[in-house]
C-alpha positions as a printed Julia matrix, in Angstrom:
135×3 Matrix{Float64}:
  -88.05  -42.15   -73.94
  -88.46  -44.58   -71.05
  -91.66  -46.3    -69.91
  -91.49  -44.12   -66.66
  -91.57  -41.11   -69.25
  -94.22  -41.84   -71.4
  -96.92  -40.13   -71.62
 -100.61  -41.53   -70.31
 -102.88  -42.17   -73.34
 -103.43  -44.24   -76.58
 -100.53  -44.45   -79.37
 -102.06  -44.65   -83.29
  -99.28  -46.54   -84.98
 -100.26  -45.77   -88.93
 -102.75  -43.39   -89.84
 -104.97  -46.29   -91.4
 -105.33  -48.15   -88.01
 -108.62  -48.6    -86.58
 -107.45  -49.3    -83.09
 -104.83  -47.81   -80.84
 -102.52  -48.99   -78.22
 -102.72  -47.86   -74.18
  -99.75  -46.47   -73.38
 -100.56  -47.11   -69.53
 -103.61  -48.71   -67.75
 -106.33  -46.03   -68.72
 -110.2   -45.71   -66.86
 -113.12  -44.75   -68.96
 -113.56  -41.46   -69.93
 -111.49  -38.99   -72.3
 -107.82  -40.06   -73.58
 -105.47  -38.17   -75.68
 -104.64  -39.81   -78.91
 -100.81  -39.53   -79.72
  -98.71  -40.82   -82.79
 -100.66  -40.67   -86.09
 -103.99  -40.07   -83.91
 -104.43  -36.58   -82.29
 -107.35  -35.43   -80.11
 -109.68  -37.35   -77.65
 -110.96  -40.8    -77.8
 -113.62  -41.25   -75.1
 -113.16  -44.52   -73.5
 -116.0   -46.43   -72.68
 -114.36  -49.1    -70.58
 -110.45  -49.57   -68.35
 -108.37  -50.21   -71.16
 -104.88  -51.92   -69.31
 -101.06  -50.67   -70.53
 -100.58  -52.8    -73.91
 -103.89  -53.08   -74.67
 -106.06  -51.87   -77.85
 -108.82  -49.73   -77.94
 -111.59  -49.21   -80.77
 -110.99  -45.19   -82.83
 -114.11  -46.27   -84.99
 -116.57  -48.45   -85.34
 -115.67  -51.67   -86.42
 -118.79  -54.03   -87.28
 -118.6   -57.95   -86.94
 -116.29  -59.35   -90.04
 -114.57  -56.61   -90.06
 -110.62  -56.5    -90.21
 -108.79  -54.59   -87.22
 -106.2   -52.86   -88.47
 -102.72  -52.14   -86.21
  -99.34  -51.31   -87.6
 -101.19  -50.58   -91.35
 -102.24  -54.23   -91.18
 -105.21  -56.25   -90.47
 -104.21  -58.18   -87.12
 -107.67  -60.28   -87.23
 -111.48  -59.63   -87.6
 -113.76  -58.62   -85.21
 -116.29  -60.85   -83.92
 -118.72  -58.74   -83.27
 -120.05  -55.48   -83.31
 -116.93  -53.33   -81.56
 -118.15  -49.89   -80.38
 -115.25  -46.37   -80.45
 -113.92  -46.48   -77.01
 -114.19  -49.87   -76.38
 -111.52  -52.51   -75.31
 -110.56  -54.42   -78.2
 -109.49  -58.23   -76.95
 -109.28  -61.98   -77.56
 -113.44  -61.26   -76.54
 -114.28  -59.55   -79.59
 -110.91  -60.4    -82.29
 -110.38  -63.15   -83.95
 -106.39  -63.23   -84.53
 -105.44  -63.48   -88.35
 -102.63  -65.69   -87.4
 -104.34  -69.09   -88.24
 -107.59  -68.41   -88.6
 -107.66  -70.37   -92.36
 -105.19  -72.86   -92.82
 -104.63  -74.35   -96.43
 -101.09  -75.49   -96.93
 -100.07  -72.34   -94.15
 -102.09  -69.54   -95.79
 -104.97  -68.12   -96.31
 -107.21  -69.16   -98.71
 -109.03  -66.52  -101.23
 -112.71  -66.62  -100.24
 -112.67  -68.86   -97.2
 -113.83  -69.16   -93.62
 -112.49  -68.61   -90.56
 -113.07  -70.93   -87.92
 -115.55  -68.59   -86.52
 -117.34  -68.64   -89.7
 -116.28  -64.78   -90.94
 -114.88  -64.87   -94.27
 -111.27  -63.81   -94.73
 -110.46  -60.33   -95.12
 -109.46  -59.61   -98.94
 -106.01  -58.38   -97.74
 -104.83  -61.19   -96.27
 -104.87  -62.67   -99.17
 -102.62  -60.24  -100.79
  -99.01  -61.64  -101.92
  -96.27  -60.98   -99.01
  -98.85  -59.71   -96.6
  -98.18  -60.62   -93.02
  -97.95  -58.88   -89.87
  -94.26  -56.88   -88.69
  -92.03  -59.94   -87.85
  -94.71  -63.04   -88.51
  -92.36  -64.85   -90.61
  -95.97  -65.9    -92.38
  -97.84  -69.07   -92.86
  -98.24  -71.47   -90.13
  -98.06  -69.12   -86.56
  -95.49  -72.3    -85.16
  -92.92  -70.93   -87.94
């Protein structure tokens, strides 16, 4: 399937994800979910080609999850429908640095504590060779 192909709407990755990816640039109102999502999402807000999109509620601390993974935290309260950006995520790639990783119980540099899964042995996002993002 090509990009002129594709179908309009959001693509869930993994059935776990919180957040799902435009397809093509998308206005507010209703979007079909494809992928591991099916149904609606009601958008509340343009949502550009590449970009991520709230499927639930996803309160301040909170980890985003893409791919099965938590990509970073939120930074506030994110809304279902809503754009989800470098305006309301905190990226988990160096947020706490100690020695290049995470450290169990620690802060970001926004002050959120670190989700409990990146803390997990081997954890990193799909093709983050882990650590320090300059790796």
């Amino acid at each position: 399937m090509t990009m002129a192909t594709m179908p309009a709407g959001l693509y869930r990755i993994d059935p776990s994800d919180n957040v799902a990816t435009a397809l093509a640039d998308c206005a507010p109102g209703p979007a079909p979910l494809l992928g591991a999502g099916t149904g609606l999402l009601e958008l509340t807000q343009p949502v550009p080609r590449g970009h991520k999109a709230a499927l639930a509620p996803i309160g301040r601390g909170q980890a985003v999850v893409k791919y099965g993974y938590s990509i970073g935290l939120a930074l506030c309260d994110i809304a279902p429908g809503s754009r989800v950006d470098e305006a309301n995520l905190a990226s988990a790639v160096g947020l706490v640095r100690g020695g290049g990783a995470f450290r169990p119980g620690g802060k970001t540099a926004y002050g959120l504590p670190v989700h409990p899964r990146h803390n997990e042995p081997g954890h990193n996002e799909p093709g983050h060779k882990g650590g320090d993002s300059r790796d």
